[in-house]
C-alpha positions in Angstrom: 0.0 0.0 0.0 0.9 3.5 -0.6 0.6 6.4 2.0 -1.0 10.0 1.4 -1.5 13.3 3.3 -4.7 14.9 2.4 -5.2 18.0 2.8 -9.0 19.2 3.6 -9.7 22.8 3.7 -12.4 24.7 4.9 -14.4 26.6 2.3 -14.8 29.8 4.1 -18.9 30.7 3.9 -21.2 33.2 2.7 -21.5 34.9 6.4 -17.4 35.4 6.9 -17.2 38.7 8.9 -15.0 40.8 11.3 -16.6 40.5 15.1 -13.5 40.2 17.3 -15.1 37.3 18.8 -12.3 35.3 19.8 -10.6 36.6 22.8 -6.5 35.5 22.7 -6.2 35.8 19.1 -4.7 39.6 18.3 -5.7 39.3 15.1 -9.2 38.7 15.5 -9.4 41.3 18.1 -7.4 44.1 16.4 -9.8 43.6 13.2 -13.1 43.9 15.0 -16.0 45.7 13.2 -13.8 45.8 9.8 -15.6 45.5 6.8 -15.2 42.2 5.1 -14.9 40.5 1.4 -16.8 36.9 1.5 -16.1 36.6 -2.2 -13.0 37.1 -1.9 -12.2 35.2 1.2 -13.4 32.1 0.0 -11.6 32.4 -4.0 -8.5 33.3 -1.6 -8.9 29.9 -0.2 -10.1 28.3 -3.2 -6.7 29.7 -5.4 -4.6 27.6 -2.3 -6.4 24.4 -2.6 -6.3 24.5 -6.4 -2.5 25.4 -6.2 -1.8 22.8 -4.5 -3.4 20.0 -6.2 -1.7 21.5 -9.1 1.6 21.2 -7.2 0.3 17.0 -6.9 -0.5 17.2 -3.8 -3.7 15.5 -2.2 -6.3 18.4 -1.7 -9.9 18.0 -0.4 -12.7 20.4 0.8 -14.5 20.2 3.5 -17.9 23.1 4.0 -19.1 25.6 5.6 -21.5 25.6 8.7 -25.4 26.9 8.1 -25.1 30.5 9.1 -26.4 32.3 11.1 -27.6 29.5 13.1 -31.6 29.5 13.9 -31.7 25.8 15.7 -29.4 27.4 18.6 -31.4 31.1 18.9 -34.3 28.7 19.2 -33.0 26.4 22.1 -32.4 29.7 23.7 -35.9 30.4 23.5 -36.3 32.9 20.4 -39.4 31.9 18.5 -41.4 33.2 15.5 -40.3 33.0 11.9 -36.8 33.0 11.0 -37.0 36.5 9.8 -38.7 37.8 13.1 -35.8 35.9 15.0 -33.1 37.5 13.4 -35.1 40.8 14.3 -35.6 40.4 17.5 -31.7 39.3 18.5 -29.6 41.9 16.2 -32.1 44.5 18.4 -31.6 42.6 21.6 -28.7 40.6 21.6 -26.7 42.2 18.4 -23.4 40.1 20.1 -25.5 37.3 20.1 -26.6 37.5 16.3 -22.2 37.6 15.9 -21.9 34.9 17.1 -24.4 32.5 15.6 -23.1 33.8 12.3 -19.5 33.3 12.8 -17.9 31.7 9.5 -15.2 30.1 11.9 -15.5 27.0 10.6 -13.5 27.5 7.8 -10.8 27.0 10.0 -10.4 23.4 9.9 -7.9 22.9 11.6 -10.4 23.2 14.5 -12.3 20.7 13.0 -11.3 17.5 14.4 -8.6 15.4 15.2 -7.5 12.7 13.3 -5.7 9.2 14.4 -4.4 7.0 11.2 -5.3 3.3 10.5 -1.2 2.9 10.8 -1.5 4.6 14.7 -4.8 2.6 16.2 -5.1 -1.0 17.6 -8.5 -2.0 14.9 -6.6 -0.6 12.0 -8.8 2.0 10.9 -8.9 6.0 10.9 -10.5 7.5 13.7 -12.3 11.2 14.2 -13.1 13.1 16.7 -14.9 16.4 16.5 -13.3 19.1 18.2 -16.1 20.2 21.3 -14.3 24.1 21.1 -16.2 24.9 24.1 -14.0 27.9 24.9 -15.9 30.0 23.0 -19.5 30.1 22.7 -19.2 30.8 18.5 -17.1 27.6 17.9 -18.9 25.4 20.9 -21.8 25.2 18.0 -20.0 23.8 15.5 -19.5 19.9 16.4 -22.8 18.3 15.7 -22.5 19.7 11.9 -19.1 18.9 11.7 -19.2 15.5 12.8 -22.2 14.9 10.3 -20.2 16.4 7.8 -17.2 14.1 8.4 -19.5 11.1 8.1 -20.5 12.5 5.0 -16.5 12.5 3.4 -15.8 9.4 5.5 -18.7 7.2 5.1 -17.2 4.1 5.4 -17.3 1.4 8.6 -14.4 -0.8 6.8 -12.2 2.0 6.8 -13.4 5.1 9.2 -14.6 5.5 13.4 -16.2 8.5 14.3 -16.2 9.3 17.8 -18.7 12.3 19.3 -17.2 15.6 20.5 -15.8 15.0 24.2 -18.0 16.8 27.2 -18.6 20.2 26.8 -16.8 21.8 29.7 -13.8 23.6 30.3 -12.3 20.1 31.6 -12.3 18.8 28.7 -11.1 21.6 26.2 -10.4 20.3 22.9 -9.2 22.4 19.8 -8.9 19.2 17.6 -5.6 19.4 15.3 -5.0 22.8 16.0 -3.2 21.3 19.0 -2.0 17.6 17.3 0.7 16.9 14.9 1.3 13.4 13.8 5.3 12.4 12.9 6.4 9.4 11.0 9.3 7.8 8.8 6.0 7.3 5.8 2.3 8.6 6.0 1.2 4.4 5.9 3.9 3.6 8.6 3.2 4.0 12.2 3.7 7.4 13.8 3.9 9.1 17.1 1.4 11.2 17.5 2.2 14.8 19.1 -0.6 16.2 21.7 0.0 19.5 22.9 -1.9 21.1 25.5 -1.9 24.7 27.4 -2.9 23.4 31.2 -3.8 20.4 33.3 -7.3 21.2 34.6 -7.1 18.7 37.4 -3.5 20.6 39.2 -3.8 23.8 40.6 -0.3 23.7 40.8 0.7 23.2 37.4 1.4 26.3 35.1 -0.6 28.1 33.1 -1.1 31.4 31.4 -2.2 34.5 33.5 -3.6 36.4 30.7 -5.0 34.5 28.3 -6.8 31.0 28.5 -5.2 28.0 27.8 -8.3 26.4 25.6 -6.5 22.7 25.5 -6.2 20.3 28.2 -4.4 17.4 28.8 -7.4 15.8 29.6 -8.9 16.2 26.8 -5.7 15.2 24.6 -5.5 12.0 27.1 -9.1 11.6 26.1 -9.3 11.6 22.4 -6.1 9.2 22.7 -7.9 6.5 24.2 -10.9 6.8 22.0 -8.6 6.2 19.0 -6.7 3.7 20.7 -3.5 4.7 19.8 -0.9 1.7 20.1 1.5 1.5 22.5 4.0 4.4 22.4 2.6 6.3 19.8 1.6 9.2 22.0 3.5 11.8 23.1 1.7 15.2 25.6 3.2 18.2 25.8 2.7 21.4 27.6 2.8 24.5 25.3 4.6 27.7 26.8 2.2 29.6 29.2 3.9 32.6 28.2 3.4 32.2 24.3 -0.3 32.1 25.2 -0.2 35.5 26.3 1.7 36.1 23.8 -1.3 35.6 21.4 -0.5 32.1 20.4 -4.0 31.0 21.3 -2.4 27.5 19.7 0.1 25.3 19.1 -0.1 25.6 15.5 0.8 29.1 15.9 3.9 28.5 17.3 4.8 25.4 15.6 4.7 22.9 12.9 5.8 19.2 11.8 5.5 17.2 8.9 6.6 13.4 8.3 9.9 13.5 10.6 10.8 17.1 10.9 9.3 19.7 13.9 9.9 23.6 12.9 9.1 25.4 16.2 10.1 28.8 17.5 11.9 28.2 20.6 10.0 29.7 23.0 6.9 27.0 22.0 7.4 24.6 24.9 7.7 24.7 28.5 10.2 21.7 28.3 11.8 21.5 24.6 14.5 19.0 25.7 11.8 16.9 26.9 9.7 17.5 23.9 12.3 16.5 21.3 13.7 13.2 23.4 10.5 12.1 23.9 9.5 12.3 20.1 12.7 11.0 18.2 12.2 8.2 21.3 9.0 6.9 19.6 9.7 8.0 15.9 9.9 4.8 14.5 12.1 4.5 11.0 13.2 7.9 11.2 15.1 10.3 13.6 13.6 13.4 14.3 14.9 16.7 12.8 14.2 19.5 14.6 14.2 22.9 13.2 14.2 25.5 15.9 13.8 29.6 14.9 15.3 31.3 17.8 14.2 34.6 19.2 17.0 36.0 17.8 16.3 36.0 14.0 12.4 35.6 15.0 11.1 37.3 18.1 8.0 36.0 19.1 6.0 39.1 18.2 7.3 39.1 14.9 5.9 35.2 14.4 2.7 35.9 16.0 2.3 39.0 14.1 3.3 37.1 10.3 1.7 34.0 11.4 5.1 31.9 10.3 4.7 28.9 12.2 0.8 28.6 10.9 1.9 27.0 7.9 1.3 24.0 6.1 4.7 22.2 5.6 4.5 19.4 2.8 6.5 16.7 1.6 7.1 16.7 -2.4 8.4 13.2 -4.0 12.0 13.9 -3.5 11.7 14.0 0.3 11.8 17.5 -0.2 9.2 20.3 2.0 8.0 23.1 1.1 6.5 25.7 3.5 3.2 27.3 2.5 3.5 30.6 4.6 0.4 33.3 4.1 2.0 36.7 2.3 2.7 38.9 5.7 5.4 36.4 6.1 7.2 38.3 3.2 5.9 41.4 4.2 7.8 41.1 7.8 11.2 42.4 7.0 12.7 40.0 9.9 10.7 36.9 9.3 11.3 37.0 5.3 14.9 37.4 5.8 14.6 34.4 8.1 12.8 32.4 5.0 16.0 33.1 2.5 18.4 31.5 5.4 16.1 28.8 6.3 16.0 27.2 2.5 19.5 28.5 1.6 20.3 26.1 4.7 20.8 22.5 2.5 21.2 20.9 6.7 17.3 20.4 6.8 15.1 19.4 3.8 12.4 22.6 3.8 13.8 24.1 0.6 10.8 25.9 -0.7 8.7 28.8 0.7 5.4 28.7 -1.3 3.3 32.5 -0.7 -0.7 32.2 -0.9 -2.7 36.0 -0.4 -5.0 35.2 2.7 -5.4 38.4 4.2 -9.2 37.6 4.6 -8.8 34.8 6.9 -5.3 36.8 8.2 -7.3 39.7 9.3 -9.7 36.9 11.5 -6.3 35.2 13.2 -6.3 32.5 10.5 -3.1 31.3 8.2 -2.6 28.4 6.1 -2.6 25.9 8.6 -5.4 27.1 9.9 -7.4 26.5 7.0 -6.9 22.9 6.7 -7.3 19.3 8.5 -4.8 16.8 7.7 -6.1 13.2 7.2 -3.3 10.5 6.2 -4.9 7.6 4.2 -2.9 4.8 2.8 -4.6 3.8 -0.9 -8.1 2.0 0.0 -8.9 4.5 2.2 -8.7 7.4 0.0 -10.6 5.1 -2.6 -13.1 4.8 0.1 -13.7 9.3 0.6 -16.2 10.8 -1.0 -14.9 11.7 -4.5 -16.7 14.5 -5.3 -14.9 16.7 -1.8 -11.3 15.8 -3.7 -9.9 18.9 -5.6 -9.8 18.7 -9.5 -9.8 21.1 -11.9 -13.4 20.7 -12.8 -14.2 21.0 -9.3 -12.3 24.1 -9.2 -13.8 26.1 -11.8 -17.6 24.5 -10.4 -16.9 26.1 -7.0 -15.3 29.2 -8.2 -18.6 29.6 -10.2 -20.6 28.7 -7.2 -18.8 32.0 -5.2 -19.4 33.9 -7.7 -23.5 33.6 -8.4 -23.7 33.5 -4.1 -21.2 35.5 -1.9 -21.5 39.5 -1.1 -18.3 41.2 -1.8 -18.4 43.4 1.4 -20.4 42.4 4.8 -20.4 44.4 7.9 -21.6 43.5 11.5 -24.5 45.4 10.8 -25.5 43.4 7.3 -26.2 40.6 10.2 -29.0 41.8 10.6 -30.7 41.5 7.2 -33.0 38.4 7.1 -32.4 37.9 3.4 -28.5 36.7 4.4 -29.9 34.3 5.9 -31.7 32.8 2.5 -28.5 33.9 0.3 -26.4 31.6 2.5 -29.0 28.7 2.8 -29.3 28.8 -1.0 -26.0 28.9 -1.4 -25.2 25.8 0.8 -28.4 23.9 -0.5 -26.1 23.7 -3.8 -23.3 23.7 -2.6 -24.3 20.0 -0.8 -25.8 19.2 -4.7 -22.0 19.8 -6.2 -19.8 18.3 -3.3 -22.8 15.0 -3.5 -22.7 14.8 0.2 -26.7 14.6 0.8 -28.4 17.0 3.1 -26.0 17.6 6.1 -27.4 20.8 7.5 -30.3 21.4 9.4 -32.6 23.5 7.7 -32.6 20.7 5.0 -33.6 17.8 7.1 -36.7 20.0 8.9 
């Protein structure tokens, strides 16, 4: 058999806006109440998938939620017609409205987390839904994206999906925000790299002071033993207390690893030595090869700020990487000089630096990485996903069409409020479930 990454990204939807809802991301904050481009948010996003499957790398999609979100202004006790809803919370509750229309789930990365068939005792892939339940906005999300992942991953041969963990702060989970998987070949076992910000069971153990830590080691522990990972395939590891309140709200923020090599700013862990002796350790048919950015060419600010360490770094046939970095890394005088030494460095094998214009998602808190959930699948598993969600170039030009005759070109806060967004992005998901084939996932179509 034959081993793949594939790369699913988030088509970003029809309601994508600036509300500054997520507290601990700058860039989310700093952008609040800016005017925003849909269109061109989600033809930014499309332009990177289709890029990369032109590059011949694996590319699927994965879609947006239903926004805004009636079912939960219901079950808070709104009634009336949809329109009259909508009405009633942008007058009472205009934060409320925000946050049920959210277009945060185009940030994948968020989605889930993933365990290989290589990784888990009964041979198959395992998912988990991410429960986000740090922030109201993203708690929503897991019931549609675990129906949506059955959807892709519709096979019992192959595929185990597991519900979101318990929705309390015990139990934070951010999904593969916060997991990086390492191995000699994508169809070879791995170790499987959990990261979390504190230990809700210690109050002794550190943790930031300004920012919350939104992963715990519970719920990393967790999602471990629902995938039953095999014997030494797991390795936990505390993230820096003080790079959370630094803005790096997570791990893929600070770092990022790909097949045997970890790039990572050094400030990313609380215990680094640990970190990289405990992963070579249980890297089987590889040694680890760390690549560590050092405050000095890097300061933390300036990685936070250019989002350099939210990239997606992928493996071309020659064993080579290349590091997909969003365009403020090249606008960041430091961090772009830092680019020229790191693939003028033949020592490690990242010798490309691919650019992609995402100042859309940027100006929200979210890079490449961001954008997408990596699944590995050796050969009859990918044979087994949904073929109509895997990037082609008919695809392409059907989705870029389907932008085009359905997203607004500029949406405020205030545009929340207009009942007919609500039908333009139902409409606009109703076909969008017809071209990707996967059957009627969202809840206004099964009423």
């Amino acid at each position: 058999m034959s081993g793949f990454e594939v790369n699913f990204d988030g088509l970003v939807g029809p309601t994508h806006n600036y509300a500054g809802l997520s507290y601990g991301n700058i860039a989310s904050q700093s952008n609040q109440q800016d005017r925003s481009n849909p269109k061109e948010a989600a033809l930014q996003g499309l332009a990177k998938m289709k890029a990369l499957h032109d590059m011949g790398f694996k590319q699927g999609v994965l879609l947006p939620h239903e926004r805004p979100f009636i079912p939960v202004l219901k079950s808070l006790g709104y009634t009336g017609t949809d329109a009259h809803i909508i009405e009633r919370v942008a007058k009472d509750q205009p934060a409320l409205l925000s946050a049920v229309s959210s277009a945060s789930a185009m940030w994948t990365a968020n989605a889930a987390t993933v365990s290989p068939s290589a990784d888990t005792a009964d041979g198959k892939v395992h998912f988990t839904p991410a429960n986000l339940n740090a922030k109201f906005h993203r708690s929503i999300e897991h019931e549609g994206t675990g129906r949506m992942l059955k959807a892709l991953f519709a096979s019992d041969d192959h595929f185990v999906h597991h519900d979101a963990l318990p929705p309390i702060a015990y139990f934070g989970d951010e999904g593969a925000a916060n997991h990086t998987r390492f191995c000699a070949a994508y169809d070879n076992p791995g170790v499987e790299f959990f990261v979390y910000g504190q230990q809700a069971f210690s109050a002794t153990a550190a943790k930031p002071s300004i920012y919350p830590a939104r992963q715990t080691l519970e719920a990393s522990q967790a999602i471990a033993r629902l995938h039953g990972l095999n014997a030494g395939c797991a390795v936990f590891a505390q993230q820096n207390p003080l790079t959370i309140d630094a803005g790096v709200f997570h791990n893929d923020v600070i770092s990022v690893g790909n097949r045997n090599v970890l790039f990572y700013h050094q400030s990313a862990f609380l215990d680094t030595d640990g970190v990289l002796r405990d992963l070579d350790r249980q890297l089987q048919g590889a040694s680890l090869v760390p690549v560590m950015v050092s405050e000095r060419d890097v300061s933390l600010q300036d990685a936070v700020g250019s989002y350099l360490f939210n990239s997606q770094l992928l493996s071309h046939a020659d064993q080579q990487m290349s590091l997909v970095v969003p365009g403020e890394c090249r606008e960041n005088p430091a961090v772009s000089a830092y680019l020229d030494t790191l693939i003028a460095d033949t020592t490690n094998p990242i010798s490309k630096v691919q650019v992609f214009d995402l100042k859309q998602s940027m100006k929200n808190g979210g890079g490449p990485a961001c954008l997408r959930l990596r699944v590995a699948l050796n050969d009859r598993e990918l044979a087994a996903v949904n073929p109509a969600t895997l990037m082609s170039d008919a695809l392409y030009q059907r989705l870029v069409a389907w932008v085009d005759s359905h997203y607004r070109d500029r949406l405020s806060t205030d545009d929340l409020a207009d009942p007919q967004l609500l039908i333009e992005s139902r409409t606009a998901l109703d076909a969008l479930t017809q071209i990707l084939n996967v059957g009627s996932i969202y809840d206004f179509q099964r009423l």
